[in-house]
C-alpha positions in Angstrom: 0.0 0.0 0.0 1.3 3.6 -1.0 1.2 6.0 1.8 -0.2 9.5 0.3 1.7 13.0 1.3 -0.8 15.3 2.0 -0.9 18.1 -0.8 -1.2 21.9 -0.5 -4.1 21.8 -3.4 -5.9 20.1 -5.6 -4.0 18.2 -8.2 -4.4 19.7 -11.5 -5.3 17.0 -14.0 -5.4 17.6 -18.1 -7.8 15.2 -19.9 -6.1 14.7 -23.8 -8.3 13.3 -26.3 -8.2 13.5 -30.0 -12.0 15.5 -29.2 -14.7 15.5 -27.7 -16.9 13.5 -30.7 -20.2 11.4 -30.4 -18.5 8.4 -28.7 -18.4 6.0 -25.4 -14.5 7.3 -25.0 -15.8 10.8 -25.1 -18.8 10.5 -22.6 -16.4 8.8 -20.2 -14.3 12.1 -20.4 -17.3 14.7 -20.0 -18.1 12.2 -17.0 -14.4 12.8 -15.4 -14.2 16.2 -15.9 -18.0 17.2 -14.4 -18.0 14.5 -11.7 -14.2 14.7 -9.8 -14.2 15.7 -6.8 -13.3 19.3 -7.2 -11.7 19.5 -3.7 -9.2 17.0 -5.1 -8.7 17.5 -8.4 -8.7 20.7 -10.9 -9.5 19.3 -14.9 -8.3 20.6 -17.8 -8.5 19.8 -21.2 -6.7 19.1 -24.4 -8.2 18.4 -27.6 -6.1 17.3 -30.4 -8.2 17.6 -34.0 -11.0 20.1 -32.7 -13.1 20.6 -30.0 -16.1 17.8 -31.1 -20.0 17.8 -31.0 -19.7 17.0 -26.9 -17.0 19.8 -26.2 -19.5 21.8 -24.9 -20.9 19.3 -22.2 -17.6 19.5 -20.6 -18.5 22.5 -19.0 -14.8 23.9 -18.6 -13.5 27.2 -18.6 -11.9 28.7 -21.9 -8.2 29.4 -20.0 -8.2 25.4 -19.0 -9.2 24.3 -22.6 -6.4 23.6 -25.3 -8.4 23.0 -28.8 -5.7 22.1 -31.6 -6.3 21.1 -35.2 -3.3 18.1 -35.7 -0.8 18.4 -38.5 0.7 15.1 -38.7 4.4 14.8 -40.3 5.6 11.3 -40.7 8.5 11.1 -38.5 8.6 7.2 -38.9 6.7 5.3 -35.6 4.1 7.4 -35.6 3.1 10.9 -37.7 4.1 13.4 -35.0 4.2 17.2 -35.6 6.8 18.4 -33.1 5.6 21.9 -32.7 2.6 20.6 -31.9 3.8 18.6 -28.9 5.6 21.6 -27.7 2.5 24.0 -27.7 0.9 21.0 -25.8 3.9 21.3 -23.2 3.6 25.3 -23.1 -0.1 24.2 -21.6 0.9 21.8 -19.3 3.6 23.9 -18.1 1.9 26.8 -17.6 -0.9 25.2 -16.1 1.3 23.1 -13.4 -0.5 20.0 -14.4 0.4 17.3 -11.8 -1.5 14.3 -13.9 -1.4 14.0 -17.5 -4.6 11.6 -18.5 -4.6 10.4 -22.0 -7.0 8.4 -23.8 -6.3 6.0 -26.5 -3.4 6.1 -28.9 -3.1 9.6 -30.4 -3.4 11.4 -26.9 -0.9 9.1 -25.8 2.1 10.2 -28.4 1.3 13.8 -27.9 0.7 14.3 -24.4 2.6 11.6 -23.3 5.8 13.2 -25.3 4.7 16.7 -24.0 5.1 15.9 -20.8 8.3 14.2 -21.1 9.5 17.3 -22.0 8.8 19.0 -18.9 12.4 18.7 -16.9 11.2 19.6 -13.3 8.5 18.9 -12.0 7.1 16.4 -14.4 3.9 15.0 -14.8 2.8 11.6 -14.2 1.1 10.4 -17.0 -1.7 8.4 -16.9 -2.7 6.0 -20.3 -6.6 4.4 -20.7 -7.4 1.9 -22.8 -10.9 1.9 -23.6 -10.9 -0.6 -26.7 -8.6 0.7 -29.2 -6.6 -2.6 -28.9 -9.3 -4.8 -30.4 -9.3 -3.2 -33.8 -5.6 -2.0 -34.3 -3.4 -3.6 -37.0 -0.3 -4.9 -35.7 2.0 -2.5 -37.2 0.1 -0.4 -35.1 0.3 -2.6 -32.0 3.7 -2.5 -32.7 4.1 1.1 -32.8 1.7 1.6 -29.1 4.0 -1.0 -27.6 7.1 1.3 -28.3 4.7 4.6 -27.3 3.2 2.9 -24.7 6.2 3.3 -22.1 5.7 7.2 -22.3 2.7 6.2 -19.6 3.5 5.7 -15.7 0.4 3.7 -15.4 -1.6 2.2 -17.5 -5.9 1.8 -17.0 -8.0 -0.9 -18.8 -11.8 -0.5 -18.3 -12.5 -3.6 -18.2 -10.6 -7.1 -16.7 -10.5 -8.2 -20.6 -8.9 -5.3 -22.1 -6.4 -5.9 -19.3 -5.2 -9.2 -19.9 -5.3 -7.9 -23.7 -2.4 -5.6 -22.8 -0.4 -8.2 -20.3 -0.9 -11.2 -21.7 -1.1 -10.8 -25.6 1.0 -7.3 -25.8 2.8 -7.8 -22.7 3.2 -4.2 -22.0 5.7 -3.4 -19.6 3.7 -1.0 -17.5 1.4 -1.7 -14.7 -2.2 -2.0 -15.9 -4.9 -1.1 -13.2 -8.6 -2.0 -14.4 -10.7 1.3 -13.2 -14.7 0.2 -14.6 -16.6 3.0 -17.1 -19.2 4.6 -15.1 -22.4 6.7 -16.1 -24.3 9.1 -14.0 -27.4 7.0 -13.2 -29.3 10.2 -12.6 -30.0 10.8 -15.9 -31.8 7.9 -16.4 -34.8 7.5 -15.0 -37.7 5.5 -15.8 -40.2 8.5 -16.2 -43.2 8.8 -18.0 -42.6 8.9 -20.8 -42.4 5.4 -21.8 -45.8 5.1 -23.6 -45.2 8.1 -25.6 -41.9 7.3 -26.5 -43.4 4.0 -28.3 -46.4 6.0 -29.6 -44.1 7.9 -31.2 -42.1 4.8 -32.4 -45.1 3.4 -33.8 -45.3 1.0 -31.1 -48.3 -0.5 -29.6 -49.0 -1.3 -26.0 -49.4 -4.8 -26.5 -45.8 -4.9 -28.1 -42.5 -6.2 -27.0 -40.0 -3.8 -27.9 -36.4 -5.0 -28.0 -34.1 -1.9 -28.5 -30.3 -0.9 -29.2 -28.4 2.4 -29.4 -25.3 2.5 -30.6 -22.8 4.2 -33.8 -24.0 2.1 -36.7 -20.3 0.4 -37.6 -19.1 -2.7 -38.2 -18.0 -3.0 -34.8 -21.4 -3.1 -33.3 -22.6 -6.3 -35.2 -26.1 -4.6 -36.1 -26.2 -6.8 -39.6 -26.5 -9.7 -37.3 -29.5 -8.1 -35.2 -31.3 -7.9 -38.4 -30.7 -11.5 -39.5 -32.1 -12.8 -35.6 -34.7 -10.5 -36.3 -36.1 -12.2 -39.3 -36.1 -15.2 -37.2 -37.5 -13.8 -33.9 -40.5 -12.6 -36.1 -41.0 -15.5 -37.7 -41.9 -17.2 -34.2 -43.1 -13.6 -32.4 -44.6 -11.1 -34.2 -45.9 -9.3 -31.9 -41.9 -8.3 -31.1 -40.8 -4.9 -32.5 -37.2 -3.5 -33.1 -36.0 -0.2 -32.6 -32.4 0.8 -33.8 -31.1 4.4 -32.8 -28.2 6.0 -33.7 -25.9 7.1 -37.0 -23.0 6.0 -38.7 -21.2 4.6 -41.4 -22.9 1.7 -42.0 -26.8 2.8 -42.0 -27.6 2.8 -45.5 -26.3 -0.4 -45.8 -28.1 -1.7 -42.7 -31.5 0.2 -44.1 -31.2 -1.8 -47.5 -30.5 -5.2 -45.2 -33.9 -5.0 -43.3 -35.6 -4.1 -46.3 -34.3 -7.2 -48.3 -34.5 -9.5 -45.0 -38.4 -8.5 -45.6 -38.6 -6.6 -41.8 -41.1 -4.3 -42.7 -42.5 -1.7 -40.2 -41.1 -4.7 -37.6 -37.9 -2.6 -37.7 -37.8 1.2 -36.6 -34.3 2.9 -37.5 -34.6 6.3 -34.8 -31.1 7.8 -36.2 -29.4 9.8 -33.7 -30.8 10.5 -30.7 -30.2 13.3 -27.8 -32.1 11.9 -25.8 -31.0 8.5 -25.5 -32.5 8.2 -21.3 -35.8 8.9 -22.5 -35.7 6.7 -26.0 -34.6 4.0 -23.6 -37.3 3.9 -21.0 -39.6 3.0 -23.8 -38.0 -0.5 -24.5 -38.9 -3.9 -22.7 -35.3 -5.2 -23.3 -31.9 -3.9 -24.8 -29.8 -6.0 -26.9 -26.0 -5.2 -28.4 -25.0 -8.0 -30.7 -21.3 -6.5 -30.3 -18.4 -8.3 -32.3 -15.8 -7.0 -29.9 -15.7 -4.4 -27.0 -14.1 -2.5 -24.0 -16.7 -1.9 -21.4 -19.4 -0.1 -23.4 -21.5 2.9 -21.7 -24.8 1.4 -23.7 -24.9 -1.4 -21.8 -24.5 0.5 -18.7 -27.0 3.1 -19.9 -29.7 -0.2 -20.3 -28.2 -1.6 -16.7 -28.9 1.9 -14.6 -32.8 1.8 -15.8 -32.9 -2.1 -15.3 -33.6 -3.6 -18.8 -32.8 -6.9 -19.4 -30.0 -7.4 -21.8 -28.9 -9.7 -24.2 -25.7 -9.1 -25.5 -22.4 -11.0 -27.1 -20.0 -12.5 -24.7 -17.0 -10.4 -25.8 -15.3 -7.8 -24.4 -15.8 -6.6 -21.0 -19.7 -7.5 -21.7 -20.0 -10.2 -19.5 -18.5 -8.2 -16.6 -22.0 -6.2 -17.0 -23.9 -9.3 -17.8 -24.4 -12.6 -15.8 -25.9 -15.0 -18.1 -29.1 -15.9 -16.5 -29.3 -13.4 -13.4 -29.4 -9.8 -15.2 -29.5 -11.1 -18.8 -27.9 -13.6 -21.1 -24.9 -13.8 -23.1 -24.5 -15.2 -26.9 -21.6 -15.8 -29.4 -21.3 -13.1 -31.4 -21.9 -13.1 -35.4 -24.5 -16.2 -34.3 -28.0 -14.7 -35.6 -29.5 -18.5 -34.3 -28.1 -18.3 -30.9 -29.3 -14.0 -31.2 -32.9 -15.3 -32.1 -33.2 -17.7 -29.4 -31.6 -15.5 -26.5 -34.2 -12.6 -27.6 -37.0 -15.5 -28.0 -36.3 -16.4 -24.5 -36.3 -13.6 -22.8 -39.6 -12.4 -24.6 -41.2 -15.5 -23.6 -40.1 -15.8 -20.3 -41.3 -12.0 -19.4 -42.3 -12.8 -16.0 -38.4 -13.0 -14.8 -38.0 -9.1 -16.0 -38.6 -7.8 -12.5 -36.0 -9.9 -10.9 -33.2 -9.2 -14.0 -34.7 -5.2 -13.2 -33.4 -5.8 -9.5 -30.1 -7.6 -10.0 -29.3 -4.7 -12.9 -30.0 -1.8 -10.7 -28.0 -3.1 -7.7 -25.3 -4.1 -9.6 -24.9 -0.5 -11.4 -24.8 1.4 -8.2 -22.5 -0.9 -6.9 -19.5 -1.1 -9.6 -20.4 1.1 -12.4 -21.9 4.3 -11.2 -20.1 7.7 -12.4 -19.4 8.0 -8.5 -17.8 5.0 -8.2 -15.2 5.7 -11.2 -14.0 9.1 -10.3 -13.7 7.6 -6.8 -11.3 5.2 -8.1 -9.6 7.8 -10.5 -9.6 9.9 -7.7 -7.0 7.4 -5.6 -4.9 6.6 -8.6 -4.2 10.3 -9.3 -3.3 10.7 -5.5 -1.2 8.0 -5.6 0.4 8.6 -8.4 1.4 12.4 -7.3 3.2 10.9 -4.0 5.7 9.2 -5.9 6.5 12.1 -7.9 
């Protein structure tokens, strides 16, 4: 155990991030900044390619905000702009950050570097993997493996992502795994929840399985639509709803029209208000192909949907197969069909899943219960500086 020297104020912590885009990463950020403990830590913020849709949520200050626009010059293991790492150090500097606290590659080459640069006085620099691992290429890997020693400490958000960077990288910094949280304030079942499927064009009588996610590959929607077909074939009293934007909705628009889904399937596109949109479903489903520790799933745990979801990732951390949900291969439309098929039949256990979900949220994955965590780490890491 590390014994923490008291400090004369609040450590200053800078958040980097490429910006402050529609994204899990992103909200995780915005969660950081508006819910440490102010009495403990002072954020600021550095974004690297502009400011983002959500830079505005952060709710900081103009003279502890560093917006950049990145020029990228290939300097071999990465494409690094060395001016650019030295403004970065002029706001670090200036700012006497005690904790630099990166997020996901990019962040980690700039800020990390910029703080290197800083001869007395330096900050600790903190590294968090949140799932960048799972799709990089391995020159890439190669690359973050080199980079990734620029980091005193190193944070999964999930138990998964950590043996990811011990056991298949072996990285050789300590990786501590600090859970995503949410702020389960803002959602609450209201009442809303028969409007919200009025407006859906669904009926009262209708079981409405959801999703909400950025419409990509990653997210395994394709495979949603293909249990869907089946699911309706045995239930069709089920409806789908799937919210949210991204690179793949045309193509996932043409799929349920050929797949014959009708009015069975509602595509939302993006919503703002995702807490309300939710309260309207009977069950949320993510038919993920991989995963860190996704905020969607939380988002579904906090208002106490059942969910079925792919065991990947750091999903079944969220999810016990059986006693808040169940858990399916992923790319299996089959075992998709018969998870959703089950829990739609066996509607009576909702209440108890509704239980188990809530308690577990406010236990291990409330925003509280992550800047807690952070909280410590930062401490800690500031005595051995």
């Amino acid at each position: 155990m590390l014994t923490l020297r008291p400090v004369s104020r609040p450590l200053n912590v800078c958040m980097i991030v490429n910006s402050l885009d529609v994204g899990g990463l992103e909200k995780v950020v915005i969660n950081l900044i508006r819910h440490l403990d102010r009495d403990k830590v002072v954020p600021y913020l550095v974004c690297l390619d502009g400011p983002g849709k959500l830079f505005a949520e952060a709710g900081l200050p103009s003279d502890r905000c560093l917006v950049l626009k990145k020029r990228p010059l290939n300097l071999g293991l990465i494409h690094v702009d060395p001016s650019f790492v030295l403004t970065i150090r002029k706001f670090l500097k200036a700012n006497e950050i005690d904790i630099v606290h990166v997020h996901n590659f990019g962040p980690l080459v700039f800020g990390g570097g910029a703080a290197r640069l800083i001869a007395r006085k330096r900050p600790r620099v903190v590294y968090s993997e949140h799932n960048q691992v799972n799709s990089a290429s391995d020159k890439t890997l190669a690359r973050f493996r080199w980079w990734v020693r620029l980091a005193d400490q190193v944070v999964a958000v999930s138990h998964n992502l950590q043996s990811v960077l011990l056991d298949r990288l072996k990285i050789s910094r300590p990786v501590q795994v600090i859970h995503n949280g949410i702020d389960g304030a803002l959602f609450t079942s209201g009442d809303d929840r028969e409007q919200v499927r009025a407006e859906l064009g669904v009926g009262p009588d209708d079981f409405l399985i959801g999703t909400a996610v950025v419409l990509s590959e990653q997210k395994g929607i394709r495979y949603l639509l293909e249990a869907a077909q089946r699911v309706l074939g045995a239930a069709p009293a089920i409806k789908f709803v799937i919210a949210g934007d991204g690179p793949l909705k045309n193509e996932l628009g043409d799929l349920a029209r050929t797949l014959g889904l009708g009015g069975s399937v509602v595509f939302a596109g993006y919503r703002k208000d995702v807490p309300r949109l939710l309260s309207g479903y009977d069950l949320y489903v993510l038919p993920s192909l991989w995963e860190g520790l996704p905020l969607a799933l939380l988002e579904a745990m906090s208002l106490g949907k059942p969910i079925v979801a792919t065991r990947v990732g750091g999903n079944p951390e969220i999810v016990e197969h059986g006693t808040n949900g169940f858990l399916v291969p992923p790319k299996d439309p089959r075992a998709l069909a018969d998870a959703l098929l089950t829990a739609y039949r066996d509607r009576a256990q909702a209440p108890r899943m509704k239980v188990a979900n809530q308690q577990k949220f406010a236990a291990e994955f409330s925003v509280q219960a992550m800047c807690r965590q952070h909280e410590r780490l930062f401490a800690a890491l500031s005595s051995r500086a």
